[in-house]
C-alpha positions as a Markdown table, in Angstrom:
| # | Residue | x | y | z |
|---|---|---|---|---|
| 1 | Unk | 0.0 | 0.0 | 0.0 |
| 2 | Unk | 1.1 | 3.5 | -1.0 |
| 3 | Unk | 2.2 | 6.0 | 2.3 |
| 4 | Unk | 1.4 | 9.3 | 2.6 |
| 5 | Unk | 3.4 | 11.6 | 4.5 |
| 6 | Unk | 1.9 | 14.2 | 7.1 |
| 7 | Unk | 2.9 | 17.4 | 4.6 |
| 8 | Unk | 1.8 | 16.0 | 1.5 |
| 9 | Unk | -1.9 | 17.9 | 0.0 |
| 10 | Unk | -4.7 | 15.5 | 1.6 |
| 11 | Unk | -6.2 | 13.8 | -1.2 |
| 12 | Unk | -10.2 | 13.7 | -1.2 |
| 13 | Unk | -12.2 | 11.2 | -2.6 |
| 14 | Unk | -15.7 | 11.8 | -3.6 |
| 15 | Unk | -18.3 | 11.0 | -6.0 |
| 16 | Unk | -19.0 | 13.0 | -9.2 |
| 17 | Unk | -22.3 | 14.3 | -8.7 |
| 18 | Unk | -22.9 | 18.4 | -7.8 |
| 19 | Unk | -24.0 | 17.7 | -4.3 |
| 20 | Unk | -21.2 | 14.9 | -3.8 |
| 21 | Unk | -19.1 | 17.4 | -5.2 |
| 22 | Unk | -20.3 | 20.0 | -2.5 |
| 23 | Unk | -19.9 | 18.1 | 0.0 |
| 24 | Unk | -15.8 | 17.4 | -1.1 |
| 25 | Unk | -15.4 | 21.5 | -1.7 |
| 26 | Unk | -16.8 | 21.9 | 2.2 |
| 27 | Unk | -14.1 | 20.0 | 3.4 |
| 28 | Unk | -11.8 | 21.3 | 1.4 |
| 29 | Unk | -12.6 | 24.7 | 2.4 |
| 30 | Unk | -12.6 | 23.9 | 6.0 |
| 31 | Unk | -9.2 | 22.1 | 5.2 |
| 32 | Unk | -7.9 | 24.4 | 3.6 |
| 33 | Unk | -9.0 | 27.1 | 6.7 |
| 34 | Unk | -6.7 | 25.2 | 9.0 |
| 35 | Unk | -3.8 | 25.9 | 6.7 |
| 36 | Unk | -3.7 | 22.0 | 5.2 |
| 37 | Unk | -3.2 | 21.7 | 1.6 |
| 38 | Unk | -5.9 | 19.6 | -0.4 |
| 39 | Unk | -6.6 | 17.2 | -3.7 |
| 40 | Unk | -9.9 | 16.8 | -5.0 |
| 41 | Unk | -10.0 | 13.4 | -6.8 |
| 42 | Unk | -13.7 | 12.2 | -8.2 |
| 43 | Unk | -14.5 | 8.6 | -8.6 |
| 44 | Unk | -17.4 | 6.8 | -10.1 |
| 45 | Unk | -19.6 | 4.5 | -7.7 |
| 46 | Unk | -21.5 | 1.6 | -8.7 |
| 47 | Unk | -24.9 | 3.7 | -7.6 |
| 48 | Unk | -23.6 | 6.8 | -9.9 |
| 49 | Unk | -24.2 | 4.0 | -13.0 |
| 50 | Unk | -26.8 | 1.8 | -12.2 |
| 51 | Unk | -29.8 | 4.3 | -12.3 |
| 52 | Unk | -32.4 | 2.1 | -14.3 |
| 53 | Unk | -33.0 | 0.5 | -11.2 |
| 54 | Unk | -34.3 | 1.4 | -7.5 |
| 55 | Unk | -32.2 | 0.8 | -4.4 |
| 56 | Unk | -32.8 | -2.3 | -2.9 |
| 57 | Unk | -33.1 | -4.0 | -6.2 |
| 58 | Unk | -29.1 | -3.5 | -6.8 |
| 59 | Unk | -28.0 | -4.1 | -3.9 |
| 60 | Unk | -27.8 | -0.9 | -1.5 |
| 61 | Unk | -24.9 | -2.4 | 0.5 |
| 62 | Unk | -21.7 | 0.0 | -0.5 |
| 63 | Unk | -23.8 | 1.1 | -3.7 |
| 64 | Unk | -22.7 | 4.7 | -3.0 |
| 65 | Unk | -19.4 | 3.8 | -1.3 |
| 66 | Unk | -17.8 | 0.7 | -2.2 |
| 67 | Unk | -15.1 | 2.1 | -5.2 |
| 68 | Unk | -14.3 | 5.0 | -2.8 |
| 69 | Unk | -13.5 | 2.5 | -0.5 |
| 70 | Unk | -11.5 | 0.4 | -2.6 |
| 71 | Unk | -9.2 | 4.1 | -3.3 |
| 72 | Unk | -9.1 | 4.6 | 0.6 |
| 73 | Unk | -7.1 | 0.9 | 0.6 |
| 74 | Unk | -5.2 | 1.2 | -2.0 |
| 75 | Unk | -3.9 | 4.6 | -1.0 |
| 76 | Unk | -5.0 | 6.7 | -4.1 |
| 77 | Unk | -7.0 | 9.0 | -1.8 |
| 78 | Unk | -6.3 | 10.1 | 2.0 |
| 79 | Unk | -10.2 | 10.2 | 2.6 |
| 80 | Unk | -13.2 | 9.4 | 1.4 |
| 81 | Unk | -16.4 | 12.0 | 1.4 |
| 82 | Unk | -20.2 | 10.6 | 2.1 |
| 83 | Unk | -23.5 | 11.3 | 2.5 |
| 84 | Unk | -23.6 | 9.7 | 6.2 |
| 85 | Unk | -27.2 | 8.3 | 5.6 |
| 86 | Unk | -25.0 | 6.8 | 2.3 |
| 87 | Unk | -22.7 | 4.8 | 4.4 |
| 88 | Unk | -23.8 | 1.4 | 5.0 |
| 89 | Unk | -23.9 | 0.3 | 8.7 |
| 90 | Unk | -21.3 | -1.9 | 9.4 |
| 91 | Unk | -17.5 | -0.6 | 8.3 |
| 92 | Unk | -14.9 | -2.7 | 6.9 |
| 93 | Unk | -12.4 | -4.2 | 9.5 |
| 94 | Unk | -9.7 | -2.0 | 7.7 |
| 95 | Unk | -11.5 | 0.7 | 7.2 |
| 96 | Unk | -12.8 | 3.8 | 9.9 |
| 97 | Unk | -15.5 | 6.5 | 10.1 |
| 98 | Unk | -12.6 | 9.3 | 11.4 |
| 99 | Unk | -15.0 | 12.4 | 11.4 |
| 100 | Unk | -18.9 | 13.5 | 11.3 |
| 101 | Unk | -19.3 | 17.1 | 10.2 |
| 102 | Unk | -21.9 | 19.3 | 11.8 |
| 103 | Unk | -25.6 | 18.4 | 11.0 |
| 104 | Unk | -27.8 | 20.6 | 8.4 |
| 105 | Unk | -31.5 | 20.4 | 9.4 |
| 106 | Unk | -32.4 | 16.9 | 9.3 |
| 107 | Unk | -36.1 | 16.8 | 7.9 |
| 108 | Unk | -37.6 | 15.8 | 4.8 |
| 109 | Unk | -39.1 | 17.8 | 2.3 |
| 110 | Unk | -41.7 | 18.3 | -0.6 |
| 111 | Unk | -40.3 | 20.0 | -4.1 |
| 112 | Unk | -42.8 | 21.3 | -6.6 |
| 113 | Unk | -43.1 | 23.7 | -9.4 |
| 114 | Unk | -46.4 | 24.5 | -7.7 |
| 115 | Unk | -45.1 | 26.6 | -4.8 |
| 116 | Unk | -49.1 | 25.8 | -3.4 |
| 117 | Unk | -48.5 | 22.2 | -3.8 |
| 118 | Unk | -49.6 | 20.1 | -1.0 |
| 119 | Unk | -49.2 | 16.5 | -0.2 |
| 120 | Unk | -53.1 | 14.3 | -0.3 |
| 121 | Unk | -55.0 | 16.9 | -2.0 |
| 122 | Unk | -56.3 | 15.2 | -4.6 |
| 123 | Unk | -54.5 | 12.0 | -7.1 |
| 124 | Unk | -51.1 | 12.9 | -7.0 |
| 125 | Unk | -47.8 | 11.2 | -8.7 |
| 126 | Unk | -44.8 | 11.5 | -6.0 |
| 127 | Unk | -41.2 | 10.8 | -7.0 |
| 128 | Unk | -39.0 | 9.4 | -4.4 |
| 129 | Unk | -35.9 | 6.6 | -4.6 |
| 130 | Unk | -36.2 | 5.9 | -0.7 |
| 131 | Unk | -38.5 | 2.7 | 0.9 |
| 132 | Unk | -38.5 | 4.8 | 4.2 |
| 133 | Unk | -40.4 | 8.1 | 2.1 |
| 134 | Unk | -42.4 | 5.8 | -0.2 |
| 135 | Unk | -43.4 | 3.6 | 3.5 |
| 136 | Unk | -44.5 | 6.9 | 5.0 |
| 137 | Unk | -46.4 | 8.2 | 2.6 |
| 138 | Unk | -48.6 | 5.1 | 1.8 |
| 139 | Unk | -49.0 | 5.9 | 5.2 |
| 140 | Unk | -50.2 | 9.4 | 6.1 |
| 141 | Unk | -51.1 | 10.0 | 2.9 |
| 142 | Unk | -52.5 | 7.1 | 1.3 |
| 143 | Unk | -54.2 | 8.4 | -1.6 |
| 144 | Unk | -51.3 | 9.5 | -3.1 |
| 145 | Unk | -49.3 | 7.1 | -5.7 |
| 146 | Unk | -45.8 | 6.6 | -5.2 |
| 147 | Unk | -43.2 | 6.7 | -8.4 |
| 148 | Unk | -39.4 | 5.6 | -8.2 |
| 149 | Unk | -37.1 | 8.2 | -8.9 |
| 150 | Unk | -33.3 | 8.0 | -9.3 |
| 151 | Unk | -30.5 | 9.6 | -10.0 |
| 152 | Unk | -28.8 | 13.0 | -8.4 |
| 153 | Unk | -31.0 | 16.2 | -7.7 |
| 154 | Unk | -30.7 | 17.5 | -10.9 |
| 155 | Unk | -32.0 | 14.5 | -13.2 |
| 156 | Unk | -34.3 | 14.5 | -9.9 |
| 157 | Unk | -35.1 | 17.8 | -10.7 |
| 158 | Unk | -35.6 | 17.7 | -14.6 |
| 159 | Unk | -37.9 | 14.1 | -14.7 |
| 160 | Unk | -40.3 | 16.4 | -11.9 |
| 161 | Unk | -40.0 | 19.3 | -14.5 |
| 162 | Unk | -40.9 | 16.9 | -17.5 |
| 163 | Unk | -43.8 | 16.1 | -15.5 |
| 164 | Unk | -43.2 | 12.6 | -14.1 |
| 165 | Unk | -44.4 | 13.8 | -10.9 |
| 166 | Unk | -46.7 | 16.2 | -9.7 |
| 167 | Unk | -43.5 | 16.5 | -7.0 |
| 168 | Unk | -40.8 | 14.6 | -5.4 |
| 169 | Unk | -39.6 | 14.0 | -1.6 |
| 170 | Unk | -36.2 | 14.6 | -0.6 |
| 171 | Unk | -33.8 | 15.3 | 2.4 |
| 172 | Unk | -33.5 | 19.6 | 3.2 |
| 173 | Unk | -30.2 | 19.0 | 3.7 |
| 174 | Unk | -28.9 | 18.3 | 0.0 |
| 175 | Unk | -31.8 | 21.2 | -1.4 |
| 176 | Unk | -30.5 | 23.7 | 0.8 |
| 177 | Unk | -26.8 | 22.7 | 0.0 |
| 178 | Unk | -27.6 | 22.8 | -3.9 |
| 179 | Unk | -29.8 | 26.1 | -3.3 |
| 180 | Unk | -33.0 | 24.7 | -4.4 |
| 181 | Unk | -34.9 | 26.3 | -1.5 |
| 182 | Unk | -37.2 | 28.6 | -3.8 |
| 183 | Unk | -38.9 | 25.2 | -5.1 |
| 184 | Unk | -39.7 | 23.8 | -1.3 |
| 185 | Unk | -43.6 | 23.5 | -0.9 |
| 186 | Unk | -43.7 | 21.8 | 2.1 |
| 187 | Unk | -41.5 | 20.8 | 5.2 |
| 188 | Unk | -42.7 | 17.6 | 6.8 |
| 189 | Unk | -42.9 | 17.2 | 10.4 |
| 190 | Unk | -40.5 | 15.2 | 12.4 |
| 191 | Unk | -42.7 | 13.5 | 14.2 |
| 192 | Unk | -43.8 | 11.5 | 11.6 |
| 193 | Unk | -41.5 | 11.6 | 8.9 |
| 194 | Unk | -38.6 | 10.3 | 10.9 |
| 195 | Unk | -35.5 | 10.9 | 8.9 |
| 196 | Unk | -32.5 | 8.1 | 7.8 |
| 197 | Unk | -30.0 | 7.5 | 10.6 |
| 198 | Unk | -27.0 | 10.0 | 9.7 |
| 199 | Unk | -29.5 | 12.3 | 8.0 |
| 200 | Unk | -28.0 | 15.9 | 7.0 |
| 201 | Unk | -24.6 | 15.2 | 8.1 |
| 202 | Unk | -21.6 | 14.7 | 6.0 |
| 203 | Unk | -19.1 | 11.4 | 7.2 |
| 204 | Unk | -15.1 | 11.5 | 6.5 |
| 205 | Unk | -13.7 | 7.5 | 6.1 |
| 206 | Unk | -10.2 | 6.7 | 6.0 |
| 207 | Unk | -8.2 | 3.8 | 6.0 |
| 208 | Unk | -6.9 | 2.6 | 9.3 |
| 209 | Unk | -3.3 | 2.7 | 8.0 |
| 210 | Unk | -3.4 | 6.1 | 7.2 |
| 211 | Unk | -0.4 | 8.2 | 9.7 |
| 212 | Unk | -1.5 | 8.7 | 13.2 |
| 213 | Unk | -0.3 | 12.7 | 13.2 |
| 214 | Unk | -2.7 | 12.8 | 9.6 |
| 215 | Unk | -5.8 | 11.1 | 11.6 |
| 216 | Unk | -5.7 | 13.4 | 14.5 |
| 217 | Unk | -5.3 | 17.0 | 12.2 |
| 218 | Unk | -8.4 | 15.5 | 10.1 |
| 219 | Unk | -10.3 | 14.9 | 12.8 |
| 220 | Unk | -9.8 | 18.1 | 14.7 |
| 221 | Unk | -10.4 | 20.1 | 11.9 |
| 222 | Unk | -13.7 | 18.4 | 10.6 |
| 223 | Unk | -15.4 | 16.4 | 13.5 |
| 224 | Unk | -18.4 | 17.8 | 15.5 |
| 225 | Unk | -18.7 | 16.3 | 18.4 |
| 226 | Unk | -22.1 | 16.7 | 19.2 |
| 227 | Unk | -23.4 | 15.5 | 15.4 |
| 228 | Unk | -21.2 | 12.1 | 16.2 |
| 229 | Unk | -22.6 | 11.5 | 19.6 |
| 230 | Unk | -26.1 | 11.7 | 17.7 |
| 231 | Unk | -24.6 | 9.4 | 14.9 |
| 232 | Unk | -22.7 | 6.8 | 16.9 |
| 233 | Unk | -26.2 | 5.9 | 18.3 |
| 234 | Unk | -28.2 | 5.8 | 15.1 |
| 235 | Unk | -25.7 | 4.1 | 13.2 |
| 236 | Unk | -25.5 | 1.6 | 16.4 |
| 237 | Unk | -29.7 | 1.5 | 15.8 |
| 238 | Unk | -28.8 | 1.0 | 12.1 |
| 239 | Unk | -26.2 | -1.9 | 12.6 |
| 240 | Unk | -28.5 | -4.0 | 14.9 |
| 241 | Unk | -31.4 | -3.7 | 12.7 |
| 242 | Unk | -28.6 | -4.6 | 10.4 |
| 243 | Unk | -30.1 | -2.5 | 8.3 |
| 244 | Unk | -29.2 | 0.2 | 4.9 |
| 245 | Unk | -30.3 | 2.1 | 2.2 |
| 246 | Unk | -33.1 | -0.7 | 1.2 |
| 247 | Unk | -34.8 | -1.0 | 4.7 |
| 248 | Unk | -37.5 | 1.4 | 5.8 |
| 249 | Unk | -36.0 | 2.4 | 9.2 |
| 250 | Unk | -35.5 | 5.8 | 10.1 |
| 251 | Unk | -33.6 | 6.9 | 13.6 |
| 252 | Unk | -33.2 | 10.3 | 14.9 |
| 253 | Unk | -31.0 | 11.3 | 17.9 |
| 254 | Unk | -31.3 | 14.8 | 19.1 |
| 255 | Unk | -28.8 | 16.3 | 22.2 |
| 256 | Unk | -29.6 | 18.8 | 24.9 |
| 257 | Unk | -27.1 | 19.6 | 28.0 |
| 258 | Unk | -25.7 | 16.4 | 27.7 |
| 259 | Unk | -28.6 | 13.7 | 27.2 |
| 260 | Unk | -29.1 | 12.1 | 24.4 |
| 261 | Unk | -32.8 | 11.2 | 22.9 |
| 262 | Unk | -33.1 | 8.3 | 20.6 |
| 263 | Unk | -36.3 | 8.1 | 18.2 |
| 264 | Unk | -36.0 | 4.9 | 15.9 |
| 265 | Unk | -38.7 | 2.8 | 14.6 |
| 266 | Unk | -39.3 | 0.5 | 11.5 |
| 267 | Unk | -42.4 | 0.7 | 9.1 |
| 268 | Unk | -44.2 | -2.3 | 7.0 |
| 269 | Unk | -43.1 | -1.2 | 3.1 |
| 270 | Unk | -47.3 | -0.8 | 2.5 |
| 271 | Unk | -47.2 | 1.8 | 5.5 |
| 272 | Unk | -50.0 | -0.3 | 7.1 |
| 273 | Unk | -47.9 | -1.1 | 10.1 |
| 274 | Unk | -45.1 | 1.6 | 11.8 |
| 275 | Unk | -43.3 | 0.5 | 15.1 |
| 276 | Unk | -41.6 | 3.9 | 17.5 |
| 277 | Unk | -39.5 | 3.8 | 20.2 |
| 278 | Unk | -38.1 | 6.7 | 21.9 |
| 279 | Unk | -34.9 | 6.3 | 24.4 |
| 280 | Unk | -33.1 | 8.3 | 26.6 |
| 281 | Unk | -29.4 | 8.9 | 28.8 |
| 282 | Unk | -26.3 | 10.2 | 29.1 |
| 283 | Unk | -24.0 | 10.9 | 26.1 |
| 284 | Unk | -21.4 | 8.0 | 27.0 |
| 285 | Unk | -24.3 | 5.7 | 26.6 |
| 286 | Unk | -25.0 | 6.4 | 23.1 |
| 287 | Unk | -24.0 | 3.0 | 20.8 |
| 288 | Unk | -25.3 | 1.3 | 23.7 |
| 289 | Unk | -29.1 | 3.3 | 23.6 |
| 290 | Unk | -28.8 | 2.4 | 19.9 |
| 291 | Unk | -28.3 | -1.4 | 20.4 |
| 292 | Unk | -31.1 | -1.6 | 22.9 |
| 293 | Unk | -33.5 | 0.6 | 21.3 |
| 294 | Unk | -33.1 | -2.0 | 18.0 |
| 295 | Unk | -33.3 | -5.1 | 20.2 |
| 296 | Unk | -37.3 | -3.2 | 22.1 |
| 297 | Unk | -38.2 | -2.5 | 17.9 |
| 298 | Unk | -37.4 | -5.8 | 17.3 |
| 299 | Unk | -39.3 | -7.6 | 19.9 |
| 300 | Unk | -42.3 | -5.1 | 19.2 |
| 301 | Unk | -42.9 | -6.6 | 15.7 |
| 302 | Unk | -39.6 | -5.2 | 13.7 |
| 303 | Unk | -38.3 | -8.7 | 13.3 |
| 304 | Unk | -41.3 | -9.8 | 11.6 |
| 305 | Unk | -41.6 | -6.5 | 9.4 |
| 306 | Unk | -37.9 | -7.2 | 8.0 |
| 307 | Unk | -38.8 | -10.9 | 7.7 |
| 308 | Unk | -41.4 | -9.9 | 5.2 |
| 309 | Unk | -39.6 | -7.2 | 3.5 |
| 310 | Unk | -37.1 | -10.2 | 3.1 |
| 311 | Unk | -39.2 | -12.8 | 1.6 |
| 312 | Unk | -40.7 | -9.6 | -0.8 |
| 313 | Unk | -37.4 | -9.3 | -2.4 |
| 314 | Unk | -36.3 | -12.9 | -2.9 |
């Protein structure tokens, strides 16, 4: 494997699309704000191809992250840049989640060109590429008729403007970031449409070889700590649901003078049947609140929701 010395520019891996491509230009910036000098370096993923087909039909295990992995391991790149509600639950035994960067807001919302657009008035076509969005809104708003729709927020953008769909769901986060706020017609409410564990937060990987001095300036410069105390326990939610991209769970940990509040459920891909739990304790307790809040959604009926979801796609 290649070495990289601790003066050499850090070299950032990240996929091609605008919002990836954000995301890799924030860290940069804030990189390059701590006086560290820094390589962009794109690379194509196998869910940046594969868009004639939804999620959990391809596989979502490492569809967004896999061949920026593979770079991380070989030593072409220094880090790799993701979406954290991209990266799947469990991490490679060589591999490490070094950093979470602060949080955007974490909610989901509606985009239309109908600024007056709102969701179950009337027979409506919405476009979303997510089990846990298409889940919800056969739930709360059953009349409407869910459409798949891949691809990054652009293509997103241009099927809803060729009029595939009366209007799509997505996460705030990556409209705000790509400054499509103007076209927001609705903001759904957390307390129903529970976001994807690591939601609105952007993850740094690296390779557990890479130098010590390296890992420590990285994560100084681009960790938040309270955003990864929120994370460690979703993605600890995540990993015992064992759980990704093609599972309808949704986890949201929020902090206030040092507890930590866990919301995390599971819901029946026809929306007919949604299972909550809500957890709270100190900060130190967080992967562990995660586990256990899994193992209570489990026992409650979560087990025999991802036993059907299962059997649906065999």
């Amino acid at each position: 494997m290649e070495t990289t010395s601790t003066t050499s520019p850090i070299r950032i891996g990240t996929r091609g699309s605008r919002l990836a491509l954000w995301q890799a230009h924030h860290v940069a910036d804030t990189l390059r704000a701590k006086g560290m000098e820094v390589e962009i370096i794109t690379i194509t993923t196998k869910g940046d191809i594969v868009l004639d087909k939804s999620l959990d039909k391809i596989g979502a295990k490492g569809v967004f992250t896999e061949e920026l992995e593979e770079s991380l391991r070989t030593g072409a790149i220094d880090i790799a840049v993701h979406s954290a509600k991209d990266v799947q639950s469990t991490i490679p035994d060589d591999l490490e989640l070094l950093a979470f960067m602060e949080r955007e807001q974490v909610h989901d919302v509606v985009i239309s060109f109908d600024p007056l657009f709102k969701l179950g008035e009337g027979q409506q076509v919405i476009g979303t590429s997510s089990t846990r969005r298409r889940s919800m809104l056969k739930r709360f708003y059953p009349n409407v008729i869910t459409a798949e729709c891949r691809g990054n927020l652009q293509t997103r953008i241009q099927k809803l403007k060729d009029g595939q769909y009366d209007a799509i769901l997505l996460a705030y986060a990556g409209v705000a970031r790509m400054q499509y706020d103007h076209m927001i017609a609705q903001h759904l409410p957390l307390e129903t449409f529970i976001p994807a564990a690591g939601q609105g937060s952007v993850a740094i990987e690296c390779a557990k070889t890479l130098p010590l001095e390296r890992k420590l300036d990285l994560k100084l410069a681009l960790d938040h700590k309270p955003t990864h105390l929120c994370l460690l326990a979703e993605r600890a939610y995540l990993r015992t649901m064992e759980g990704g991209c093609s599972i309808p769970s949704f986890a949201l940990a929020t902090l206030q003078d040092e507890q930590l509040t866990l919301r995390a459920g599971i819901i029946s891909l026809d929306g007919q049947e949604l299972i909550l739990e809500e957890m709270s304790g100190p900060t130190q307790d967080a992967e562990t609140m995660g586990e256990q809040l899994a193992h209570a959604v489990l026992s409650q009926g979560g087990d025999r929701i991802l036993r059907q979801i299962r059997e649906e796609k065999r």
